[in-house]
C-alpha positions as CSV (number, residue, x, y, z in Angstrom):
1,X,-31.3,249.3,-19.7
2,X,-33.7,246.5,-19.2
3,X,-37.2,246.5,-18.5
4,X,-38.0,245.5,-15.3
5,X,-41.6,244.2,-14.6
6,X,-42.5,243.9,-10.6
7,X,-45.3,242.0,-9.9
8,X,-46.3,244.5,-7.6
9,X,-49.2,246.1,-9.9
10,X,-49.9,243.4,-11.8
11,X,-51.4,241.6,-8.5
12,X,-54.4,244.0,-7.9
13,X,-55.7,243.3,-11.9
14,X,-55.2,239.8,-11.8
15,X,-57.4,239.9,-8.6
16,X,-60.0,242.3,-10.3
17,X,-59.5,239.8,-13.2
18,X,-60.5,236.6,-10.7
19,X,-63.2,238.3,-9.5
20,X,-64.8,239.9,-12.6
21,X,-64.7,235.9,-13.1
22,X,-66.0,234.2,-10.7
23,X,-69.1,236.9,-11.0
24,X,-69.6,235.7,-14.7
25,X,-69.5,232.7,-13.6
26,X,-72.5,232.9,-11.0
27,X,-74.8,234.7,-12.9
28,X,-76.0,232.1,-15.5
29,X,-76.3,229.7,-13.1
30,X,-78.3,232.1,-11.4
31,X,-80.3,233.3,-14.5
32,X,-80.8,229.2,-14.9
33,X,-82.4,228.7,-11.8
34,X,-84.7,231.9,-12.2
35,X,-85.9,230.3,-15.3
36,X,-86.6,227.0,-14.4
37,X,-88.1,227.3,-10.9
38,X,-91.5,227.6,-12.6
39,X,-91.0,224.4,-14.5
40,X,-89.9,222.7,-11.4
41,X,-93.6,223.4,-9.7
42,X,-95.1,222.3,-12.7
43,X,-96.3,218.4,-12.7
44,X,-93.5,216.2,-14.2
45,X,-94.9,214.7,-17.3
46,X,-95.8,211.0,-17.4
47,X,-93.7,208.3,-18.5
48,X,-94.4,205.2,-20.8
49,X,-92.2,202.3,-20.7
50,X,-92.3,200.3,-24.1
51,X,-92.9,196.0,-23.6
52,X,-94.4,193.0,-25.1
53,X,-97.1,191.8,-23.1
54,X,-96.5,187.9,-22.4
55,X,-99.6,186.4,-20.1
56,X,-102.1,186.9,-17.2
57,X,-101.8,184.7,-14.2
58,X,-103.6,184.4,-11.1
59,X,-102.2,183.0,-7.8
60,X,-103.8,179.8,-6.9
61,X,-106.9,180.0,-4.5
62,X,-106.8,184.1,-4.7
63,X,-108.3,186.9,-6.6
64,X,-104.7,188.4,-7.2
65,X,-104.0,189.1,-10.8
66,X,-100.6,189.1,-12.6
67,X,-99.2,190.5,-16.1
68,X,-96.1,189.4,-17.5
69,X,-94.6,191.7,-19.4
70,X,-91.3,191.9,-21.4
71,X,-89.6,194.9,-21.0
72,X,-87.0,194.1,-23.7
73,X,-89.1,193.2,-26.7
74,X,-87.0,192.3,-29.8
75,X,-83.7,191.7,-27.7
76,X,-82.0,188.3,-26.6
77,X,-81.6,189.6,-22.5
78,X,-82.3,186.2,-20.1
79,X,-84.8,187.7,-17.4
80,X,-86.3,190.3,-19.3
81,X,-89.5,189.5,-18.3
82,X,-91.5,191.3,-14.9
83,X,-94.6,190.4,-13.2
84,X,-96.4,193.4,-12.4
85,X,-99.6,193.3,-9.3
86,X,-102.5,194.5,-11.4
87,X,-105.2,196.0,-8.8
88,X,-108.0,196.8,-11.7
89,X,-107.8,193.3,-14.0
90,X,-109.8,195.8,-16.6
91,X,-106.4,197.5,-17.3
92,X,-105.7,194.1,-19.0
93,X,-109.1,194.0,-21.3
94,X,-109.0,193.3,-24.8
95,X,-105.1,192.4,-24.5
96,X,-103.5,189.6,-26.3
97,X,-100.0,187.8,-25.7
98,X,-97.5,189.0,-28.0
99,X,-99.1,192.3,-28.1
100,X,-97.1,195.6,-28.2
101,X,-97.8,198.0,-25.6
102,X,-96.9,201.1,-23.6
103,X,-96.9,200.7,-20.0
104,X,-96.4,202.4,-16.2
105,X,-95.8,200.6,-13.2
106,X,-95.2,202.0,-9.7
107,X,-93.7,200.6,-6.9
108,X,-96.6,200.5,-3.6
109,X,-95.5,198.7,-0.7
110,X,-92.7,196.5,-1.6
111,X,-94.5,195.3,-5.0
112,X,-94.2,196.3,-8.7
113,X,-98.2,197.5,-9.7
114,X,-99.3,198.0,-13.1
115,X,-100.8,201.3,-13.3
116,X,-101.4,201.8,-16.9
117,X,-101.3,199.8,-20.2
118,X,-102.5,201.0,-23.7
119,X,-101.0,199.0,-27.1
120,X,-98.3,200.6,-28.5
121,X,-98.5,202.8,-31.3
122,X,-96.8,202.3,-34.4
């Protein structure tokens, strides 16, 4: 005599089987979102974005300063350089073209600002 297999009472465990499933599933992506909810109220840290300082320019007949900085030091990339608003000219003390340095920029109404520069370290 053959064995004959109905699918009959295999259904319910394969059912058990998708469930028991999709609940492992779920809980480390729940256990994941307990752990970092803390971390996501926490400040995120800052940024540096790595450049060769090229020059300072003014606009003629105003007090707005300009850096030009090379966000692409050390590669061949045509338009590399970006001018950057600098509100506090003082950021830009004791800086000389060529220079390595670390920078952050943000973007305040329509306009890339400087926001922080510090030579690079080695």
């Amino acid at each position: 005599m053959l064995f004959r297999m109905t699918a009959t009472p295999l259904l319910p465990t394969l059912r058990s089987l998708a469930a028991a499933a999709a609940l492992l599933c779920c809980l480390p992506v729940a256990a994941l979102a307990q752990a970092t909810a803390p971390a996501a109220a926490a400040e995120p840290a800052t940024i540096y974005t790595h450049g060769e300082f090229r020059a300072v320019s003014q606009e003629q007949g105003s007090r707005d300063t300009f850096a030009h900085i090379k966000v692409a030091p050390g590669v061949k990339i045509p338009f590399s350089t970006i001018t950057y608003r600098v509100r506090d000219a003082a950021l830009l003390k004791g800086l000389q073209p060529g220079a390595r340095v670390e920078f952050r920029a943000e973007r305040v109404e329509g306009e890339n600002v400087l926001v922080a520069i510090r030579p690079r370290q080695q």
